[in-house]
RODO-2510 file (C-alpha; in nm, 4 decimals, decimal comma):
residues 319
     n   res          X          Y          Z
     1     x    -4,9098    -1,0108     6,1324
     2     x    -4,7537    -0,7991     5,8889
     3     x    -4,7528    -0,4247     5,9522
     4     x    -4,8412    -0,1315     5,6920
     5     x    -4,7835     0,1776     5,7837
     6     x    -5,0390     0,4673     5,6322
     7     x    -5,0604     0,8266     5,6447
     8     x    -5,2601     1,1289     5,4610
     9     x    -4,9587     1,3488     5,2700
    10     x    -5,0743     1,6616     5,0461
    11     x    -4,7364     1,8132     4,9242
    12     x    -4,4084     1,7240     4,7269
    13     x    -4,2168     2,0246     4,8874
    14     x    -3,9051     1,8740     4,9908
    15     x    -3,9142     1,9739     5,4005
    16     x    -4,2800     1,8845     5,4421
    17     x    -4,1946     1,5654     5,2698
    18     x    -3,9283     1,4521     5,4730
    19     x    -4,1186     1,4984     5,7573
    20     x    -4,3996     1,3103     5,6308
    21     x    -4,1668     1,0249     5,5318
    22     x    -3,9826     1,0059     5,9170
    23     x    -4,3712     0,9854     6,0521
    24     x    -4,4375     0,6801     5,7898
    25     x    -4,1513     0,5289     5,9180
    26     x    -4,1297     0,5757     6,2446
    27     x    -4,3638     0,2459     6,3245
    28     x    -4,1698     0,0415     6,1359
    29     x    -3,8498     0,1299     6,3101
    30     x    -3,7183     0,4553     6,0906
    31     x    -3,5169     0,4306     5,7799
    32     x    -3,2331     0,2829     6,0165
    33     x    -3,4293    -0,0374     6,1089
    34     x    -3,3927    -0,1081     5,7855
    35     x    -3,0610     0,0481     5,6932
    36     x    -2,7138    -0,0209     5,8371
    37     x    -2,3764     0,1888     5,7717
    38     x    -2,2569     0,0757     5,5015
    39     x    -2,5124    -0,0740     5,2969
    40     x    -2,5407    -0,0920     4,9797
    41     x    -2,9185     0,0133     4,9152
    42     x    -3,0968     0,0348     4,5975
    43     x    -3,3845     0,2630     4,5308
    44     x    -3,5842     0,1426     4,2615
    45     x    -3,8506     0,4031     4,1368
    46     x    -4,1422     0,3329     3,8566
    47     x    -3,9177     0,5098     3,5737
    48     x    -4,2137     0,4166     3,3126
    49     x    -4,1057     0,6561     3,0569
    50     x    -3,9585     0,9957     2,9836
    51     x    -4,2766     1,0610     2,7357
    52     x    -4,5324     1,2366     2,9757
    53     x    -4,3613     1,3672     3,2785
    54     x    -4,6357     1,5964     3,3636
    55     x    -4,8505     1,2719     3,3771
    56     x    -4,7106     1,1560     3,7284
    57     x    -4,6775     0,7988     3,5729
    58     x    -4,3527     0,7568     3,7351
    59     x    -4,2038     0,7862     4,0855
    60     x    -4,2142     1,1713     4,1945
    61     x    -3,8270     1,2750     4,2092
    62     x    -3,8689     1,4286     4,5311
    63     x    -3,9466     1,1019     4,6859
    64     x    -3,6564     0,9335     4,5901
    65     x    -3,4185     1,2549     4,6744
    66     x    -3,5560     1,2701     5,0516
    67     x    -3,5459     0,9044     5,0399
    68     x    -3,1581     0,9035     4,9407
    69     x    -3,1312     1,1605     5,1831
    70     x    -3,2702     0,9256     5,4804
    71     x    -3,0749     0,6195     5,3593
    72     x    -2,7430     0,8641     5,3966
    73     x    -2,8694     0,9884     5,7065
    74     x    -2,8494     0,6056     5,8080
    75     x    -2,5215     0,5280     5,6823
    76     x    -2,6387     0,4017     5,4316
    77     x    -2,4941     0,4471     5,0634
    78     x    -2,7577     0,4853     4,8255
    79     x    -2,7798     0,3941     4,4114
    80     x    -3,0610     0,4355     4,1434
    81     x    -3,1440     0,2066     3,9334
    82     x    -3,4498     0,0472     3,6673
    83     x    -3,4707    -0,0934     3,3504
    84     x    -3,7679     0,1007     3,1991
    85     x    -4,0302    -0,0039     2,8808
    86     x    -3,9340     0,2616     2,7078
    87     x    -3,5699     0,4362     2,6445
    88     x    -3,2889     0,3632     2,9254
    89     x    -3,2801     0,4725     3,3124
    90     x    -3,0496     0,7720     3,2306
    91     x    -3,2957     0,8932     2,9569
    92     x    -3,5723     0,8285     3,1572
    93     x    -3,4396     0,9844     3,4538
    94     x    -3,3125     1,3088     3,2429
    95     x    -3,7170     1,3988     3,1419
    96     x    -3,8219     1,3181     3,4965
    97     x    -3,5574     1,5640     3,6205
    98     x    -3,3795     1,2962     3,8467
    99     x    -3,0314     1,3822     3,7156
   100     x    -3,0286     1,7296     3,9268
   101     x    -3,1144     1,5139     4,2736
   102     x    -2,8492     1,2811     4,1653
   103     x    -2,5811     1,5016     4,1175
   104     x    -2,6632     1,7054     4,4090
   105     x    -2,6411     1,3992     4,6404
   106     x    -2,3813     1,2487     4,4038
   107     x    -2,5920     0,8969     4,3850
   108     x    -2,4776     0,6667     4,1006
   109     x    -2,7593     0,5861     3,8193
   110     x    -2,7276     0,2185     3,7117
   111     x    -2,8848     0,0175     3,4451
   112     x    -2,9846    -0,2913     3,5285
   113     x    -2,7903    -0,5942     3,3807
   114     x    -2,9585    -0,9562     3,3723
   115     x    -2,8526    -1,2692     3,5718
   116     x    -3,0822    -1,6147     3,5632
   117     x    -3,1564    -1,7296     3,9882
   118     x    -3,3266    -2,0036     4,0698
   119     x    -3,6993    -1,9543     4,1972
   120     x    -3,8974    -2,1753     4,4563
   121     x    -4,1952    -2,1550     4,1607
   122     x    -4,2928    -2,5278     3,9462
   123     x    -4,4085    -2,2992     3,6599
   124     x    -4,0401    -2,1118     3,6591
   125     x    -3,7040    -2,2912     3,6610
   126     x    -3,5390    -2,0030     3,6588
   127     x    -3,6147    -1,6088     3,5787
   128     x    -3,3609    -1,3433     3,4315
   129     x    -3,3435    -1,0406     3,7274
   130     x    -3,0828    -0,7760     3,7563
   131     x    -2,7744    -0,8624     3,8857
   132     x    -2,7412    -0,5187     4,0544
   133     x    -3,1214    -0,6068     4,2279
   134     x    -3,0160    -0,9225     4,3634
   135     x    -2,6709    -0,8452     4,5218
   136     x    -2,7313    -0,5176     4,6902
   137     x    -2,7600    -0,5096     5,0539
   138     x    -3,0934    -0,3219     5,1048
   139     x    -3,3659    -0,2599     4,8240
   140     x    -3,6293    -0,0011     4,8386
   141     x    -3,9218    -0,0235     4,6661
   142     x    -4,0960     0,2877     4,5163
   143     x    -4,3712     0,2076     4,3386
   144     x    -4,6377     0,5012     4,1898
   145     x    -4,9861     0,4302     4,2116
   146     x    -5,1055     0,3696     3,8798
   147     x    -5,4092     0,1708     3,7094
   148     x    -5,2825    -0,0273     3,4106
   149     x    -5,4792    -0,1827     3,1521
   150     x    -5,3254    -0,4980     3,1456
   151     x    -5,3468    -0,5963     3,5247
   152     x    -5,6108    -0,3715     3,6809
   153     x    -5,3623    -0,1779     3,9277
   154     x    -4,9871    -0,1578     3,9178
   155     x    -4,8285    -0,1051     4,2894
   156     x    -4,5564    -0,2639     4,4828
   157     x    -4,5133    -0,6129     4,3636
   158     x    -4,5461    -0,5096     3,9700
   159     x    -4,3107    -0,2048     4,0454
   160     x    -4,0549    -0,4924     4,0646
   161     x    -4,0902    -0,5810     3,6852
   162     x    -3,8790    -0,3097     3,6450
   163     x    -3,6045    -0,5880     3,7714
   164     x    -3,6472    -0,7691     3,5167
   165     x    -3,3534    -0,6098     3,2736
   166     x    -3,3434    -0,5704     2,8864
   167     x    -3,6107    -0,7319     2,6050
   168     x    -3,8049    -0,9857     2,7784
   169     x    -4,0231    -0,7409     2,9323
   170     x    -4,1029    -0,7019     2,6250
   171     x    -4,1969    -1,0714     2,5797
   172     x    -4,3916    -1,0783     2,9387
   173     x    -4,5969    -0,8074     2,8652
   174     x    -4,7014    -0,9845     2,4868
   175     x    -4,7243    -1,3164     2,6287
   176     x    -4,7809    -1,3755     2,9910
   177     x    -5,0201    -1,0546     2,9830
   178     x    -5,2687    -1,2544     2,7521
   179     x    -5,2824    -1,4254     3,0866
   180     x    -5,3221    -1,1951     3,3637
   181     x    -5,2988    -1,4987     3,6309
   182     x    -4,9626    -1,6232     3,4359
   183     x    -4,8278    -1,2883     3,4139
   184     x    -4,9093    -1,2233     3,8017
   185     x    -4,7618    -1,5458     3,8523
   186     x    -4,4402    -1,4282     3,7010
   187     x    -4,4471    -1,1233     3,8826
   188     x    -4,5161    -1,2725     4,2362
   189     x    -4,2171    -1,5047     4,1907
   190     x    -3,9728    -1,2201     4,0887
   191     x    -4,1444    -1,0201     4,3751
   192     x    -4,0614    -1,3058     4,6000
   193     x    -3,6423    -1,3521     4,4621
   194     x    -3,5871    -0,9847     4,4885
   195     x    -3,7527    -0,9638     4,8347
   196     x    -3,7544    -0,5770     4,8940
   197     x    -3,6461    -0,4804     5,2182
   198     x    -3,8760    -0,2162     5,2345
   199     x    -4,1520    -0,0500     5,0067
   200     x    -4,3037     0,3512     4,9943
   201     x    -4,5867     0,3876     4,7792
   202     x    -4,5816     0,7080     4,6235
   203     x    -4,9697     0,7871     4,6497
   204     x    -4,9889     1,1591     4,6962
   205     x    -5,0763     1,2135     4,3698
   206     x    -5,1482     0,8860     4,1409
   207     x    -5,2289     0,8072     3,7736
   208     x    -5,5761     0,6381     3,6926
   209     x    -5,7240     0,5545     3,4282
   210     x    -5,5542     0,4053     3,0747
   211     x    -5,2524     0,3652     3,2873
   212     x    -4,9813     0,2791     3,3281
   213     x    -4,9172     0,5906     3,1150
   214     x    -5,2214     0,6751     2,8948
   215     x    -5,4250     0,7743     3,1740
   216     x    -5,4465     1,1108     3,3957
   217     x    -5,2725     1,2615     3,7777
   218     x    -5,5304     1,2297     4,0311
   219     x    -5,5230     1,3349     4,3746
   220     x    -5,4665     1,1074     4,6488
   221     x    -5,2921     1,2556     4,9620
   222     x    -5,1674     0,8927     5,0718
   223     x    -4,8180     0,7568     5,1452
   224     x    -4,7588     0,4168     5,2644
   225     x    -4,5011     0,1859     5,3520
   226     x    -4,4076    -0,2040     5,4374
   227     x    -4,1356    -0,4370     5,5018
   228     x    -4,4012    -0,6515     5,3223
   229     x    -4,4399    -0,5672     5,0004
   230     x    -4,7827    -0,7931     4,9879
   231     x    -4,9462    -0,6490     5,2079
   232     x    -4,9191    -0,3155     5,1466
   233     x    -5,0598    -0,3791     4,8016
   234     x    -5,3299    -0,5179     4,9314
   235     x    -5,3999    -0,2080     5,1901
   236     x    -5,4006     0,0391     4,8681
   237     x    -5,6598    -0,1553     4,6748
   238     x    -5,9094    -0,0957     4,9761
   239     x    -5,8050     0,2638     4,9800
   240     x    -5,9009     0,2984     4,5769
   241     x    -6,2107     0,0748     4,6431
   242     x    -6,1205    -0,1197     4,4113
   243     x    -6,2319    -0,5016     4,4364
   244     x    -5,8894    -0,7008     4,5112
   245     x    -6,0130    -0,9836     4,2831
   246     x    -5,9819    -0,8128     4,0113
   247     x    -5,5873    -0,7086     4,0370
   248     x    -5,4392    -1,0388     3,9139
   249     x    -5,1297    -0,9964     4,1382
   250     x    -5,3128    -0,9005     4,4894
   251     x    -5,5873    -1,2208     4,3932
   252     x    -5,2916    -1,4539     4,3431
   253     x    -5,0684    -1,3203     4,6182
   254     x    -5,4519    -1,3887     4,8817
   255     x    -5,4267    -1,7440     4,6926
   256     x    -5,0967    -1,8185     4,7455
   257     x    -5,1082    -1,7327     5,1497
   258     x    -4,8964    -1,3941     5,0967
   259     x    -5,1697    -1,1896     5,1790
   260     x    -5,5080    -1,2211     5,3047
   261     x    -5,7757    -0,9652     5,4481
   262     x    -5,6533    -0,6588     5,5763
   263     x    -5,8419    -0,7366     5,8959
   264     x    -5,5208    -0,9311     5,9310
   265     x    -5,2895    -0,6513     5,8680
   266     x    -5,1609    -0,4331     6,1354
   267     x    -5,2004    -0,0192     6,0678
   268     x    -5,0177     0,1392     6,3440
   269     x    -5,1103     0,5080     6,1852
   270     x    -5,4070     0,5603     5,9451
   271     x    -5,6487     0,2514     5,8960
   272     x    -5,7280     0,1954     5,4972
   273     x    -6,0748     0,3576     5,5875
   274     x    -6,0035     0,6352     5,6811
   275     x    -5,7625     0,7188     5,3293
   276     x    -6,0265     0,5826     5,1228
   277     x    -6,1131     0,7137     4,7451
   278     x    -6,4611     0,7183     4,5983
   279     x    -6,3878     0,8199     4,2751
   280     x    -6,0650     0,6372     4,1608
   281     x    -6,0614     0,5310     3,7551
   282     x    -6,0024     0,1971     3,6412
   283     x    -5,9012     0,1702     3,3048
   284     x    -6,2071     0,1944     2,9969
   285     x    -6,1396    -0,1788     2,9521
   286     x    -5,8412    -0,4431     2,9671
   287     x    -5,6278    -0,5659     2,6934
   288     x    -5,2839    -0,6885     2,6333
   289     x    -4,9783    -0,5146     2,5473
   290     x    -4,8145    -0,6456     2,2531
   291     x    -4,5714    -0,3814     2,1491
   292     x    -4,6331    -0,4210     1,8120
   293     x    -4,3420    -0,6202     1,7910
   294     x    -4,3272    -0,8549     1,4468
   295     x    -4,3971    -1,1335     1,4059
   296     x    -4,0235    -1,2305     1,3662
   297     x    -3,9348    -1,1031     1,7179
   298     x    -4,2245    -1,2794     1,8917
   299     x    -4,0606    -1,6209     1,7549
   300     x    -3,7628    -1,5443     1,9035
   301     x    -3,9225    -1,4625     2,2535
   302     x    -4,0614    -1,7580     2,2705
   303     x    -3,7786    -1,9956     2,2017
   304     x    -3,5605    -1,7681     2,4142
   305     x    -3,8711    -1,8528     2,7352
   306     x    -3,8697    -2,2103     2,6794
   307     x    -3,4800    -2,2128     2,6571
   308     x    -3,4214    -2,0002     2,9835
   309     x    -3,7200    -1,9370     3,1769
   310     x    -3,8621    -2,3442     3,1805
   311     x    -3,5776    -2,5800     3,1060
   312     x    -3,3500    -2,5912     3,4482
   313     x    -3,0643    -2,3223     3,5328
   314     x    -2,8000    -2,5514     3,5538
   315     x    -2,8187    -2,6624     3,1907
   316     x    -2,6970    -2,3418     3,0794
   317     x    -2,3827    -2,1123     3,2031
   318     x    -2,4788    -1,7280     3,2365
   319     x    -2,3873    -1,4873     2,9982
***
């Protein structure tokens, strides 16, 4: 039985947050269950975009810094990284107002450079993840809570898209996304080769609506956190009230055996109940995201797919 930790959290201010982030934990074993000296841990926020930081469609910075902090704390040496839609991670990080927290804690910010690894999937030979995901020690998952018009909801398993470096995003988003249950596919599989260590849902204030950035902050007052990253997805759907079937990746993930009822999780804190939402915002209606891309580019996506993403890995050396 997997366990998700939940708790009610009202404030970003940096001591009150800490504290509420050692009392998440502390089921699950604290930061150094997870954390040994030494490690190498990444912490991988939602850096969306630098566009609308007052939007709280990314990962608040003052999660990550008392995050880093804990991961020190553990012996633990801690590194930022992402590969975001739009700009890079240093840009995006710069209008979030990361760069101050990094400095301060003098944590490295990485962008994320692309490696193909083999998956256990029959629809995926092989997918393109960061190199920098795949060979650190410990990852952290932050995810934001967000609705997104192209999958429903975008939590802990899509947060990991953001491991998936460079273009092809790009080429998900216009192709897969026509297909939510392809694109969810996709994203379960790269959820399942990066295998986060641990993931903290940044829920204390979230961003409904025409997400993942067109919509609007809302108040929540929940944090959460999981050494299965499944699981806890499914535990924030119930909070939103929002019917699991219709977020490709949590109706897949209950297909696939990751995840089933949350009868069947364990909550050692707060029960999904007792966080719950009324009023959470789905997007106005769901539709692909095509990035306008031409019709030139869209060609070359899809030869570069069938090249590296169906025909097997050991047919071609990396680059």
């Amino acid at each position: 039985m997997s366990s998700v930790s939940l708790i009610a959290a009202k404030s970003y201010e940096l001591d009150q947050l800490r504290q509420s982030l050692e009392t998440l934990l502390e089921p699950l074993g604290g930061m150094a269950a997870f954390v040994k000296p030494g490690d190498r841990v990444l912490l991988k926020p939602n850096m969306l975009t630098g566009a609308r930081p007052t939007k709280e469609c990314t990962t608040r910075k003052e999660i990550v810094y008392c995050v880093a902090q804990m991961v020190m704390d553990a012996g633990g040496k801690p590194f930022i990284g992402d590969s975001p839609a739009f700009g890079s991670a240093h840009g995006v990080a710069k209008q979030n107002g990361y760069l101050e927290l990094l400095e301060e804690l003098n944590i490295p910010l990485i962008e994320f450079h692309g490696k193909r690894y083999e998956t256990e999937s029959d629809n995926y030979k092989n997918l393109r993840l960061s190199k920098e995901a795949m060979e650190a020690d410990v990852v952290i998952n932050l995810p934001k809570v967000k609705s997104h018009i192209q999958l429903t909801m975008t939590l802990g398993v899509k947060n990991l898209f953001g491991c998936v470096p460079g273009k092809m995003k790009a080429w998900w988003h216009m192709e897969a996304g026509k297909e939510p249950e392809t694109f969810a596919d996709m994203l379960i599989e790269t959820a399942k080769a990066i295998a986060p260590d641990l993931t903290i849902i940044d829920g204390i204030i979230g961003h409904e609506g025409n997400g993942p950035s067109g919509g609007e902050p809302k108040d929540l007052g929940v944090l959460g956190a999981s050494a299965d990253v499944f699981a806890l997805d499914r535990a924030m759907v119930d909070i939103l009230g929002v019917d699991p079937e219709l977020v490709p990746t949590v109706a897949l993930s209950m297909k696939k055996g990751l995840c089933s009822t949350t009868e069947a999780i364990d909550f050692p804190l707060e029960e999904p109940k007792t966080l719950a939402i009324a009023d959470w915002k789905l997007p106005e209606a769901l539709m692909p995201i095509d990035f306008a891309l031409p019709r030139i580019l869209k060609s070359t996506f899809r030869h570069l797919y069938i090249r590296f993403i169906k025909e097997p890995i050991s047919s071609y050396s990396d680059k």
